[in-house]
Kinemage of the C-alpha trace (Angstrom):
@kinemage 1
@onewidth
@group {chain A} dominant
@subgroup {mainchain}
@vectorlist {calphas} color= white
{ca unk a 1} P 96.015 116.043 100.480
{ca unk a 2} L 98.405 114.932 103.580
{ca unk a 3} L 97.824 111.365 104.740
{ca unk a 4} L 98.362 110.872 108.320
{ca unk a 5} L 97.636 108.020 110.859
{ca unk a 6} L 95.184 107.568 113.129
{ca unk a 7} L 95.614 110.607 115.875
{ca unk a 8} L 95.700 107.445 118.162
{ca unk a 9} L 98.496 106.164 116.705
{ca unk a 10} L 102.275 106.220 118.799
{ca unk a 11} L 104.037 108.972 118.450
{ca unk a 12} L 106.588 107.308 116.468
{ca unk a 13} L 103.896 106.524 113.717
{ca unk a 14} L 101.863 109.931 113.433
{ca unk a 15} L 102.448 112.191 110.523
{ca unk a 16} L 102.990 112.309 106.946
{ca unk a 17} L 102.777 108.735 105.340
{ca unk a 18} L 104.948 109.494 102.157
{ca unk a 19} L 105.797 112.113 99.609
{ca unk a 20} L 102.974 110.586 97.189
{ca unk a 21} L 99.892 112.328 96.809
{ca unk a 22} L 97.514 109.669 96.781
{ca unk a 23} L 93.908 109.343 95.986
{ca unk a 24} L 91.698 112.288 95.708
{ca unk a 25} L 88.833 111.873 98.837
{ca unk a 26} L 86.580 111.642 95.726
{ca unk a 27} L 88.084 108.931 93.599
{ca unk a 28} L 88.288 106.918 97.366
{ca unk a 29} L 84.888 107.491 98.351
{ca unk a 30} L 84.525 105.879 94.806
{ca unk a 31} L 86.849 102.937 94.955
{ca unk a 32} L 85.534 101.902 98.020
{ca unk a 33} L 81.336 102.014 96.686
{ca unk a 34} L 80.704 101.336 92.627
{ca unk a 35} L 84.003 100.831 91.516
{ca unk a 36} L 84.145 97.706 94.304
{ca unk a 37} L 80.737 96.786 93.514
{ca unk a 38} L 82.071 96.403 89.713
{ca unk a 39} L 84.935 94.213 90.616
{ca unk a 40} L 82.632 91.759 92.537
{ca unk a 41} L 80.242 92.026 89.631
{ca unk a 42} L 77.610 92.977 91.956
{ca unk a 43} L 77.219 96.564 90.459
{ca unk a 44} L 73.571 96.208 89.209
{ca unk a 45} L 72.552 95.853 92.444
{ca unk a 46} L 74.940 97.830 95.143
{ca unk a 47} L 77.573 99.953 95.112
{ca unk a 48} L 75.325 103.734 94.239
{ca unk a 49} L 72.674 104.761 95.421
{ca unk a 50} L 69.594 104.697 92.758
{ca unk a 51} L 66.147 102.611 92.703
{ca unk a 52} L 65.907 99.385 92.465
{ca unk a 53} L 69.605 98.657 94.559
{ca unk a 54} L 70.549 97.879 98.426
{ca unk a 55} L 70.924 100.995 99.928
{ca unk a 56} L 73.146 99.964 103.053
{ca unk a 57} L 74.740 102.999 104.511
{ca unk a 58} L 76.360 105.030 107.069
{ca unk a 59} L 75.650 108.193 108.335
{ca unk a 60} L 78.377 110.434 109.896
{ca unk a 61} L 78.785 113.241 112.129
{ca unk a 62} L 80.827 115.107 109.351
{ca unk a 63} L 81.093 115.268 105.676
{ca unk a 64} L 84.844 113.745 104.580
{ca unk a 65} L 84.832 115.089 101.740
{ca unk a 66} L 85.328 119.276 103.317
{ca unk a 67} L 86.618 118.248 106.586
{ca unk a 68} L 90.667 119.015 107.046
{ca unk a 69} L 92.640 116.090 106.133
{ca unk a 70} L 93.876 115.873 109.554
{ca unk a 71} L 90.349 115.494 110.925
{ca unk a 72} L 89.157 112.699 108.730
{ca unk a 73} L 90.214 109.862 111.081
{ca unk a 74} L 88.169 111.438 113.719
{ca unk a 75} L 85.027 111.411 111.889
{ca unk a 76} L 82.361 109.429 113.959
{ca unk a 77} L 79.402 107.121 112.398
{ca unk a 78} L 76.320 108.268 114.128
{ca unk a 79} L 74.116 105.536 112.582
{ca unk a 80} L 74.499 102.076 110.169
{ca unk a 81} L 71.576 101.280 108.422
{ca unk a 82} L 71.497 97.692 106.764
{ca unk a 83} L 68.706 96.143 104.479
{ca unk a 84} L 66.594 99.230 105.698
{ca unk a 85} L 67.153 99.009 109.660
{ca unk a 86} L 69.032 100.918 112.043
{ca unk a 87} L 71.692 98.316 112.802
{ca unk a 88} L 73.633 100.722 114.947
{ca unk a 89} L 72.482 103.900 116.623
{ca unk a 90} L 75.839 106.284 118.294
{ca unk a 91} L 73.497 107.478 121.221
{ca unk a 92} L 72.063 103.629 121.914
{ca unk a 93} L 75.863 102.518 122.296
{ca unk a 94} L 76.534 105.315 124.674
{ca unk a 95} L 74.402 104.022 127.452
């Protein structure tokens, strides 16, 4: 997978980050849901989604996981749900 900066970014700082690979999207998507939940020790209660745990989430106009790497930075939350409510709403913020 190529990393690259924001497409906003300066010229000077778009492109390739580095020669390492990095993370797969996967083991990101991961690190950044039950693997952070287990650090905090909060894992029995967030960080998956399953019964019986917060289910705060986002919901975006594009799956990151099949999307070219170049794209993922333009991926757009459509809605943030929080404790069960619509928090945020793409269209709302529009007007």
């Amino acid at each position: 997978m190529t990393r690259t900066n924001a497409p906003s970014s300066p010229p000077e700082y778009r492109g390739r980050l580095g020669n390492d690979p990095g993370l797969s999207r996967e083991a990101v998507l991961r690190a950044a849901t039950i693997d952070a939940a287990y650090e905090l020790h909060e894992d029995e209660a967030t960080g998956s989604i399953e019964v019986g745990k917060f289910a705060d989430l986002i919901v975006l106009d594009r799956n990151p996981l099949q999307v070219p790497p170049e794209d993922i930075a333009k991926i757009q939350v459509l809605e943030t749900f929080v404790g069960g409510n619509i928090v945020y709403e793409a269209s709302a913020a529009q007007h």
